[in-house]
PASEKE-879793 format. One record per residue (C-alpha): residue number from 1; chain; x, z, y. Coordinates in steps of 0.001 Angstrom, whole numbers. Example, Ala and Ser with C-alpha at 12.3 -4.5 7.8 and 13.67 -1.06 7.14 Angstrom:
// residues 2
    k  c     east       up    north
    1  A    12300     7800    -4500
    2  A    13670     7140    -1060
END
This chain:
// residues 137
    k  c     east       up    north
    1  A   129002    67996    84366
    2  A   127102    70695    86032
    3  A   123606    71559    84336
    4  A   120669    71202    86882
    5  A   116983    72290    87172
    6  A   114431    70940    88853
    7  A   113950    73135    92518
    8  A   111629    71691    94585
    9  A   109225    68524    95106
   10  A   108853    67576    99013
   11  A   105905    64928    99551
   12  A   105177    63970   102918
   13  A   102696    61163   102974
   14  A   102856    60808   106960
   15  A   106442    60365   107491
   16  A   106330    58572   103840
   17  A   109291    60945   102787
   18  A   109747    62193    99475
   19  A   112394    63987    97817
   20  A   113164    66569    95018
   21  A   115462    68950    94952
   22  A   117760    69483    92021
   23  A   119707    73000    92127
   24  A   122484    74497    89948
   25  A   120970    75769    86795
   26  A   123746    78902    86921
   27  A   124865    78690    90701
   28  A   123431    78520    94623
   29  A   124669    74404    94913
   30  A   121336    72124    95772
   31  A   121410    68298    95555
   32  A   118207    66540    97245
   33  A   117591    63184    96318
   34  A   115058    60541    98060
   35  A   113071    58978    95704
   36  A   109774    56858    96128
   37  A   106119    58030    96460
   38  A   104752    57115    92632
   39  A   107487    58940    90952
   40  A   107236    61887    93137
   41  A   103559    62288    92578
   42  A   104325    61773    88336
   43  A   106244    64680    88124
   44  A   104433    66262    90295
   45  A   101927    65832    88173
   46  A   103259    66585    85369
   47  A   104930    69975    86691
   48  A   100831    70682    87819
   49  A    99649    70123    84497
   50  A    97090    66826    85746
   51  A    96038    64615    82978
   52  A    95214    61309    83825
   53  A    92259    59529    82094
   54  A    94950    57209    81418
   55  A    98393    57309    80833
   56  A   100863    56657    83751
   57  A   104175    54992    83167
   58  A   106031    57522    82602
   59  A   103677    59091    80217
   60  A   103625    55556    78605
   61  A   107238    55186    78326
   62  A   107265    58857    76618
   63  A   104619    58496    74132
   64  A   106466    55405    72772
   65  A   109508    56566    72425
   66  A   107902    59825    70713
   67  A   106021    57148    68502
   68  A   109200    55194    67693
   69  A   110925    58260    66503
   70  A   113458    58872    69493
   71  A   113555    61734    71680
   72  A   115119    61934    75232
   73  A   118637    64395    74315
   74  A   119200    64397    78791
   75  A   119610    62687    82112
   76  A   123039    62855    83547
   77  A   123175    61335    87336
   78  A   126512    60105    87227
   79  A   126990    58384    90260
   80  A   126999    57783    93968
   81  A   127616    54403    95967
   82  A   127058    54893    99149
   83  A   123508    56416    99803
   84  A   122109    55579    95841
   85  A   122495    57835    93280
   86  A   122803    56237    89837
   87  A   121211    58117    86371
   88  A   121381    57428    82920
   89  A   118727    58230    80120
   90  A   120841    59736    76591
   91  A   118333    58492    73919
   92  A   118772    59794    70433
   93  A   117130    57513    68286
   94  A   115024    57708    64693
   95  A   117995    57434    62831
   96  A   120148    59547    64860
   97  A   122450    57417    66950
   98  A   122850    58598    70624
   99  A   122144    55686    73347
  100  A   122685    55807    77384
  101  A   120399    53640    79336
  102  A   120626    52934    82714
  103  A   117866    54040    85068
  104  A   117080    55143    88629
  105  A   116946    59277    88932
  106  A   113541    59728    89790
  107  A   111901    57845    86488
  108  A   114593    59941    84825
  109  A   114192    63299    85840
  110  A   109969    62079    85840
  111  A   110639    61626    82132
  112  A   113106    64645    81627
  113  A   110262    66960    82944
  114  A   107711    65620    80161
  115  A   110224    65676    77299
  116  A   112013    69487    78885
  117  A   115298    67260    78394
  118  A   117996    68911    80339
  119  A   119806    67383    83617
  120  A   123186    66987    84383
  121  A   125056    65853    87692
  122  A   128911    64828    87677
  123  A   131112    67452    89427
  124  A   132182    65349    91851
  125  A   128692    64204    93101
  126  A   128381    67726    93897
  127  A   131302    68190    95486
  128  A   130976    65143    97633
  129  A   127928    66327    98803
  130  A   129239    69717    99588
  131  A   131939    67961   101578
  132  A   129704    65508   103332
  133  A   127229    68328   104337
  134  A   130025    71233   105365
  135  A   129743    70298   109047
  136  A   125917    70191   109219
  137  A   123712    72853   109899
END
């Protein structure tokens, strides 16, 4: 697994076309992923520093798990079929057992960014990527 951070948030509300840009924590390698418009805009506003009057969902889904005693140990995005990339939540929970929960990458890295969890991508998403790309300019 190759540590990530997040790079860049690209919102364009015309072309409705949003992505982030996830690039290697130690390296030059860049993986951009489409996600929707709401989770763009959460951690963009989280990365801003907007509060809300009231709590989005991600906030939401933060504070309880905070409140329940669990913390968010990372996001790995461990997979690509086809054109969807695939992301799992590691949970450690109040009494210290580790859990991995399914979940898109946007609400993932939208909750890694409130909780500073780090995030991983697989190798060999990476690599495909690389591959898939080489001819492009």
């Amino acid at each position: 697994m190759v540590e990530m951070e997040l790079n860049k948030i690209v919102i364009d509300e015309k072309r409705h076309d949003q992505l982030i840009a996830l690039k290697e924590k130690n390296g030059t390698r860049v993986l951009p992923i489409v996600i929707g418009l709401n989770e763009a805009s959460a951690i963009k506003f989280k990365i801003s520093g907007f509060n809300p009057p009231r709590p989005l969902t991600h906030d939401l889904i933060f504070t309880l798990l905070n409140d329940l005693g669990a913390t968010i140990e990372k996001v790995i995005i461990d997979k690509l079929e086809e054109t969807t990339f695939h992301a799992k939540i590691v949970i450690k929970t109040f009494d210290g057992q580790s859990k991995s929960i399914d979940a898109r990458p946007s609400d993932s890295i939208a909750l890694a960014v409130r909780s500073h969890a780090p995030i991983f991508v697989e190798d060999s998403i990476l690599q495909h990527y690389e591959m898939f790309n080489k001819d492009k300019p």
